[in-house]
N, C-alpha and C positions, 0 to 999 in steps of 0.2 A: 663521725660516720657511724651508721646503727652498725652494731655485730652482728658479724656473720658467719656461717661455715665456711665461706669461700675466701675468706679473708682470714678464719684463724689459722695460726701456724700447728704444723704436722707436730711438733713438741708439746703443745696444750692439747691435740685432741688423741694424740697419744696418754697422757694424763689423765683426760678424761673415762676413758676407754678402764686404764687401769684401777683408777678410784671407784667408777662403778662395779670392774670385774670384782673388786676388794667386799663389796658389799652381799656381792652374791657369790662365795668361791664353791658350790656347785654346780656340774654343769657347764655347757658351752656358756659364755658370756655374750648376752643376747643384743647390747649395746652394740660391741663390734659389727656386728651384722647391719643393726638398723642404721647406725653411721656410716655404712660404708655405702649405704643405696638413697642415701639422702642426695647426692651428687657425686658428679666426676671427680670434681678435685679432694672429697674427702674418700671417694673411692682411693682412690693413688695415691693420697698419702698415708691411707694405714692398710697400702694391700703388704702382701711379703715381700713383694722386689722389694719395695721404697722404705719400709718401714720393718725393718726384719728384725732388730731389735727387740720391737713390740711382743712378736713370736714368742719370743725367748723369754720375757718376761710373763709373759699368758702359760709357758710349759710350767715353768717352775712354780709360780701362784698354786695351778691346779694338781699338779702331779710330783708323784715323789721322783728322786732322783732317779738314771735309769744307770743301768749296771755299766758297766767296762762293756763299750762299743766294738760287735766283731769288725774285724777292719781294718782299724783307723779312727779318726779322731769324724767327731760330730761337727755337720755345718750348720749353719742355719736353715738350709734347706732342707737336711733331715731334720731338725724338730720341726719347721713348720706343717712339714708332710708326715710325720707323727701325732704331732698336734690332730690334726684333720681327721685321722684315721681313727683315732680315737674319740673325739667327737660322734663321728660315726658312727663306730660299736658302741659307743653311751645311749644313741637315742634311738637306736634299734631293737637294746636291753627295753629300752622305757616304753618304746611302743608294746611291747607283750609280743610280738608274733613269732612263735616259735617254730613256724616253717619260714620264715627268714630266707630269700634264695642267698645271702649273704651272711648265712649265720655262720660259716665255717670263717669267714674273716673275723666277726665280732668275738666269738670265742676261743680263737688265739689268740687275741689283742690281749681280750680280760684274762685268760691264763698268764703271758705272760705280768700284765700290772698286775697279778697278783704275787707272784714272784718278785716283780720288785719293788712292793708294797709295805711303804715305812711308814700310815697315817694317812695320806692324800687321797692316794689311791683307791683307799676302799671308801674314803669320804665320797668323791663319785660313784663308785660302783655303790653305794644307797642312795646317790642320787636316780642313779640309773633302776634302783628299786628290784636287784640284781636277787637278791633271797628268793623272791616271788616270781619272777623267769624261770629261777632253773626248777622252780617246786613244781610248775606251771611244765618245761620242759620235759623232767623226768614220768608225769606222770601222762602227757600226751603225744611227744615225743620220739622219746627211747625205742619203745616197740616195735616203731615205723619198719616195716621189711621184714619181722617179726613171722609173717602169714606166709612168706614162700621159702622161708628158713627154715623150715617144719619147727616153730613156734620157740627157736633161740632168737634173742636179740642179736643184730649185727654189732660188732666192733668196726667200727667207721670211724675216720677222723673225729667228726662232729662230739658223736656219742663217748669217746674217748676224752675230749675234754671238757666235755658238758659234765660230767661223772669226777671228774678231775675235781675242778672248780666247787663243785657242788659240799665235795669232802673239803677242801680248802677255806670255806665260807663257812664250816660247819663252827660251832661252838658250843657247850653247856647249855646256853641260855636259848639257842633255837632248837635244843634238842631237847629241852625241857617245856618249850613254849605249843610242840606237838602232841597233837592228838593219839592216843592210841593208835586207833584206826590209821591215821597215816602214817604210824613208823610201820606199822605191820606192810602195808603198799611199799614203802621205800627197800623195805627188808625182799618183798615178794619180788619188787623189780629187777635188785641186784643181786639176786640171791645166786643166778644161773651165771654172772661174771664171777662171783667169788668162788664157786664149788666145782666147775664144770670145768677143770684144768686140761681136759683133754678138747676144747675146742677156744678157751682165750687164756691162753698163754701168762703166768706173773713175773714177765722179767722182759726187757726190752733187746735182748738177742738170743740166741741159742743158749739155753740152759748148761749144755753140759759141755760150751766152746768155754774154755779157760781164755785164751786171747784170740775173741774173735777177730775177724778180715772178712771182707768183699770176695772174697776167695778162698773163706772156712769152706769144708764139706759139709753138709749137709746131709743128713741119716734123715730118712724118710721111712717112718712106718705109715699103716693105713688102717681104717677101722670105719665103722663106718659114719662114724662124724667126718671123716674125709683126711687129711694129711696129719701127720703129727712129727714133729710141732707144726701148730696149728699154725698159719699163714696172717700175721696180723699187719695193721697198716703200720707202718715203721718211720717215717719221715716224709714230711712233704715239705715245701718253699714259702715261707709267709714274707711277707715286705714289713721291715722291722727298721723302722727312721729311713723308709724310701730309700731303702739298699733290699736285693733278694738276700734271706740268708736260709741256710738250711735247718729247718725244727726239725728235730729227735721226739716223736711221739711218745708221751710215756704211756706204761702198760695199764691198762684199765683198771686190769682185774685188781692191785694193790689197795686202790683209792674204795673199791667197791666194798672190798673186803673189812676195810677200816668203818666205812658208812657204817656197815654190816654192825659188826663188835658193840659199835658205839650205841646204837638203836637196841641191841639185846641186853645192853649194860643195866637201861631201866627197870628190868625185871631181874631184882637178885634172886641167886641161888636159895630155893627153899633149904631149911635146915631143918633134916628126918628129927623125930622127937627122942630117938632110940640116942642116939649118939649121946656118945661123954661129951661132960662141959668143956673140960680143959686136957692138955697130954698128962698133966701127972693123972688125971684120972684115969684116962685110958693105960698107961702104964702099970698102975696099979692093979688093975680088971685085966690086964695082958689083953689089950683091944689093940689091933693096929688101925690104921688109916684114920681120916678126918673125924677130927672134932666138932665141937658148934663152937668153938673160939677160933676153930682154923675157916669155917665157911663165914663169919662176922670180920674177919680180917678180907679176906677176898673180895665181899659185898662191898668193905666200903673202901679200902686200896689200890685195888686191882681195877683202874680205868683208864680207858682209851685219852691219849692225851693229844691236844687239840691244837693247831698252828701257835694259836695264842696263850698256851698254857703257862702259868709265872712258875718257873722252877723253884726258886729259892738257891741257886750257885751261880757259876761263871756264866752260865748259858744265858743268861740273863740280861747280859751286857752288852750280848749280841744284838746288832739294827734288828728289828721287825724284817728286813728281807733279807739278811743276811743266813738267816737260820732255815731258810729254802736254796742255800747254794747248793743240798745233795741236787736237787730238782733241777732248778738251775742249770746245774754245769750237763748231766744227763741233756736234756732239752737243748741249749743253744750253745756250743764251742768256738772259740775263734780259729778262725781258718788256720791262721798264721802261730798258733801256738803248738810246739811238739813235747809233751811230758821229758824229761830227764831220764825218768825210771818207770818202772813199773807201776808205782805210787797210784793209789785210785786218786784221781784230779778233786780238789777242794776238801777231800776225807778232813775231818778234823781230829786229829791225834787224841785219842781219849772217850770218842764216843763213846762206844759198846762197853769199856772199861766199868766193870761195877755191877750190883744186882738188877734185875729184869724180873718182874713179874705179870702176868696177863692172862690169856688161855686161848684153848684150845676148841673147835667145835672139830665133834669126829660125825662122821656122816655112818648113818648103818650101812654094814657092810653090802647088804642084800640089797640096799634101796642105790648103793654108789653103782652095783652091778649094774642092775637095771639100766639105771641114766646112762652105763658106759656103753652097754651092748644095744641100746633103743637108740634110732635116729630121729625122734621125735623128742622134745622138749615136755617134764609133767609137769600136769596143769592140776592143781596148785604144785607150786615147788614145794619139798617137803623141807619140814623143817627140824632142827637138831641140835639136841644140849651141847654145852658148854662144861669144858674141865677146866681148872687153874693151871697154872704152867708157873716152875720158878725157875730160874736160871742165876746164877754168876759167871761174869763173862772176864776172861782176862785179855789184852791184848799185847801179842810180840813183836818185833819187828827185826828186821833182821839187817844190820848197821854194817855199812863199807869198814873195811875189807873185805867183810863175810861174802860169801857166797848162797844167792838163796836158794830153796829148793827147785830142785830141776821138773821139769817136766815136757816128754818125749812123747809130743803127739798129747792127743785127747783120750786112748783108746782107755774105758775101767777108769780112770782117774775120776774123773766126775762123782761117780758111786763111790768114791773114796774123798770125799769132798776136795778135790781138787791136787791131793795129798799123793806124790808116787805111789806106784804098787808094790808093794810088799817092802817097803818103809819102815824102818823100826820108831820112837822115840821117847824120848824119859826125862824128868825133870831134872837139874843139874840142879848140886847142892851148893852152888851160889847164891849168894842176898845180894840184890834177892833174885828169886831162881828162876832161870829162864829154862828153854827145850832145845835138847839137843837129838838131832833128826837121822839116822843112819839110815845110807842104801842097801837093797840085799845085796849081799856077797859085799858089803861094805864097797860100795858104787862108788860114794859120797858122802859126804858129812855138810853138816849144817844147823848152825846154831842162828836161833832168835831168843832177845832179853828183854825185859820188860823197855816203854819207853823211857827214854832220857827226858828230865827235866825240860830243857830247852828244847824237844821234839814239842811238847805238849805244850808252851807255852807259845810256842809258834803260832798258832791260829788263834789266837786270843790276844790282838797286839792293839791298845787304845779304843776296847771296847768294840772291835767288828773283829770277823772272824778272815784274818791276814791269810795271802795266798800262800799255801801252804809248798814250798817248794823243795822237791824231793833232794835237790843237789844241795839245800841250806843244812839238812840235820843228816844225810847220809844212809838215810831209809830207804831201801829196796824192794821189800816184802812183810804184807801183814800177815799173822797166823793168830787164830781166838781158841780159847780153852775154853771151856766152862763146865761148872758142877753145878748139881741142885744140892744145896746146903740142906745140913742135919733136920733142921728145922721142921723145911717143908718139905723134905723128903720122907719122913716118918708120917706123913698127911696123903701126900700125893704120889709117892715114887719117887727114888732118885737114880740119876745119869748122868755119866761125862759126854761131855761134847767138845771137838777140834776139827778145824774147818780152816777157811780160806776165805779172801779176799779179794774177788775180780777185780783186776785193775780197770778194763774198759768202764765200768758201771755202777763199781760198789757194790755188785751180788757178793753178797754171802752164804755161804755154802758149808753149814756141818753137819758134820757124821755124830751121830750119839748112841749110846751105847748104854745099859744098863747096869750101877753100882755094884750089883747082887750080881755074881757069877749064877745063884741059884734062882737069878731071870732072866735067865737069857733068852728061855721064849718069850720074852715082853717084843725082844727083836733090834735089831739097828733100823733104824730111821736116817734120812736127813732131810735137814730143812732148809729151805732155801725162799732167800727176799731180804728187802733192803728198810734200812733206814730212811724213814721217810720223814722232809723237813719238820713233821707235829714230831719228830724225835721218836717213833713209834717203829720196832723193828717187824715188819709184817710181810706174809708168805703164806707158803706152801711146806706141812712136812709127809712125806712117803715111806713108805715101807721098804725095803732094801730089795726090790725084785723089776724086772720090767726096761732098765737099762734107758734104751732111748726111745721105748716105747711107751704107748697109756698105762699107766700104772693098775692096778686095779684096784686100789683104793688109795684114796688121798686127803689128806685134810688141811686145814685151816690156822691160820696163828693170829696172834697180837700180843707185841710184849711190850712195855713202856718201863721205861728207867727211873727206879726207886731212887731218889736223889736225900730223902731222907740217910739214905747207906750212905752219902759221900762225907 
């Protein structure tokens, strides 16, 4: 009898299905499709009732694995209704149309694959030709609502992770493969998310709520950009393996900010002709501040580092999506898990531990007024140098028995980076030396020491970064120190800084303060924002006044970890 479809068994055209998808692993596999409308009976044997299997085997070929399922365990009904939905947002990227009525679906999808993207994932999202979308989106897009917003862009779901995504996909080579002309457009677009703090927000709850709740208060100042803090979209519902689960929107302005950095990085700091070559020179000459061996170290060390960046340490060993769990956990939580402690969720014991270097854009003083006190957006945005920033960062924790630092209410804390008021503390002459915290009228006491061994090697268990569980190593509370070393203090200024660690979110929050008792008009500052999966510690720092209202001046960070120091 001649072969036929209707006679071959669902095992062979299963087979079939797969050897062809094997030849082409981009993309929907187009075979499945045409097999399934050649007839009934090859419809029915490789639809998902009958052949669900198949599914299973189609998710894995095309896509990396997906994270620990809020919920419950995966059926096959969830991947096959994942399967599909991604399908979906792949050939809606590929068609070009960035008014999409369905684009708010397509780009949660790719946010999320991109989070859990170990190799596969992004092999589709260039099949999906995903570079050229969002180049394509940002530049016609973004602006949309633009005209009755007296000329701010909206923060909308959409725009929030189109902007997301956009920093996520960035790397070296598309950032060197652009035109002049369009980083200056990409820098002009995002320029009013990174700078304009007083109407989009860089942190994904109340700033100055140490443990927010659904039933924080809320301090409402007004101005006339309208509320402050400003009102941003905060979480919406995506269908994630055809279960609803709740997304945690992240804050825009971080991702913008980063773009920002990255795009100004191409044009190094000119170096004056006046300057000394080196510091014995300038020591010599009794010249303080930068050299030209201190502005050639900045031009070519001091860069924005990129999801894909190769460290050269532990970090290294990390999956490709393992190293987006701060994002990650932020964005999607399982219902059913309740932290032990205070412990920020996934923290990895060791980050901030070590040198940081990056900088700073400070906006003129006069030109921040303006944009604060005008309810019009300026056309062009202006734009604004760049300073070096160094830092070393320590980290403490503060181990059961201990008790950690108390904190009664929100009221001043915040301005005291999260740290009680009127708080004593001093490093203890232990090795090695940890801080020890006194209340006024000696309230309370409370010590944190450096981390233990077996804290740190906790989240680094067979090469992924192990869930980090606050009841395993006895850790309660993070607390960060840092100096700017001799170094680049004699260059740029030197400051201590000690702050805190949100446990909801990972904000970080320090107070810094100036070396030189004989600077103390330079002022206290704190800066506040997170570590972001490219490992890049980026925010917002302010001047000590203003409380929980618009500051009156504000500026910008990016710090990335010198891993050469470890």
């Amino acid at each position: 009898m001649p072969a036929s479809l209707i006679t071959t068994p669902a095992e062979l055209l299963e087979q079939i299905v797969i050897f062809a998808a094997h030849q082409h692993r981009q993309g929907p596999p187009s075979v499945l499709r045409s097999l399934r409308l050649t007839c009934r009976m090859s419809n029915n044997a490789l639809s998902p009732e009958s052949n669900s299997y198949l599914y299973l085997r189609l998710f894995k070929d095309r896509f990396s694995p997906c994270r620990d399922f809020p919920g419950g365990q995966l059926t096959v009904d969830n991947i096959e209704h994942e399967l599909r939905k991604r399908f979906r947002a792949l050939q809606r990227v590929r068609r070009g149309d960035v008014a999409d009525p369905d684009i708010l679906e397509s780009l949660s999808t790719i946010y999320i694959m991109m989070l859990e993207d170990d190799g596969r994932n992004w092999d589709q999202l260039l099949w999906a030709q995903l570079p050229v979308f969002m180049t394509r989106f940002l530049r016609e897009r973004l602006m949309v609502g633009a005209e009755t917003n007296n000329g701010w862009p909206t923060e909308n779901e959409v725009n929030v992770l189109a902007v997301s995504i956009f920093w996520l996909m960035s790397c070296s080579e598309s950032i060197r493969d652009e035109t002049d002309e369009l980083r200056r457009e990409f820098v002009q677009l995002l320029s009013p998310y990174s700078f304009a703090g007083f109407r989009y927000p860089c942190f994904s709850g109340l700033e100055y709520d140490f443990r927010p709740s659904e039933n924080s208060p809320k301090t409402v100042a007004t101005s006339v950009h309208g509320e402050y803090s400003p009102i941003r979209p905060v979480s919406t519902t995506i269908c994630y393996f055809g279960r609803p689960v709740s997304f945690n929107l992240p804050p825009l302005a971080p991702y913008a900010i980063l773009v920002h950095f990255s795009r100004l990085e191409t044009r190094p700091l000119m170096i004056p002709p006046h300057l000394p070559g080196t510091r014995a020179e300038a020591v010599a000459n009794g010249i303080s501040g930068p050299t030209k061996e201190d502005i050639v170290y900045f031009n070519t060390r001091c860069k924005t580092h990129f999801p894909d960046t190769i460290y050269g340490n532990r970090f290294d060993t990390l999956l490709k999506s393992r190293r987006h769990d701060p994002d990650w956990t932020r964005s999607i939580r399982d219902p059913l898990y309740r932290s032990p402690s205070s412990l920020p969720g996934q923290y990895i014991p060791g980050t901030i531990s070590g040198r940081w270097q990056g900088s700073f854009i400070a906006p003129y003083y006069n030109v921040y007024k303006d944009m604060l006190s005008c309810s019009s957006a300026p056309s062009p945005f202006p734009t604004f140098g760049r300073f070096p920033l160094y830092v070393t960062f320590r980290e403490l924790y503060c181990y059961s028995p201990s008790i950690p630092l108390p904190l009664r209410g929100n009221e001043g804390s915040f301005e005291n980076a999260f740290l009680p008021i009127g708080c004593r503390w001093h490093e203890t002459e232990a090795s090695p030396a940890g801080i020890e915290f006194t209340g006024e009228n000696a309230s309370f006491k409370a010590y944190y020491s450096p981390p233990r061994q077996e804290h740190v090697e906790i989240g680094f268990v067979g090469g992924t970064a192990g869930k980090s569980k606050p009841s395993a190593h006895g850790a309660f509370d993070v607390i960060i120190t840092g100096v700017t070393e001799d170094r680049y203090a004699a260059a740029w200024g030197g400051y201590r800084y000690i702050g805190r660690i949100r446990p909801s979110d990972g904000l970080i929050v320090l107070l810094r303060e100036p070396l030189d008792p004989q600077m103390i008009e330079l002022g206290r500052a704190l800066f506040r924002g997170y570590i972001i999966s490219s490992r890049n510690f980026v925010g917002r720092w302010r001047c000590m006044s203003g409380g929980v209202h618009p500051p009156e001046w504000e500026s910008v960070f990016s710090l990335c970890k010198d891993v050469s120091w470890e």
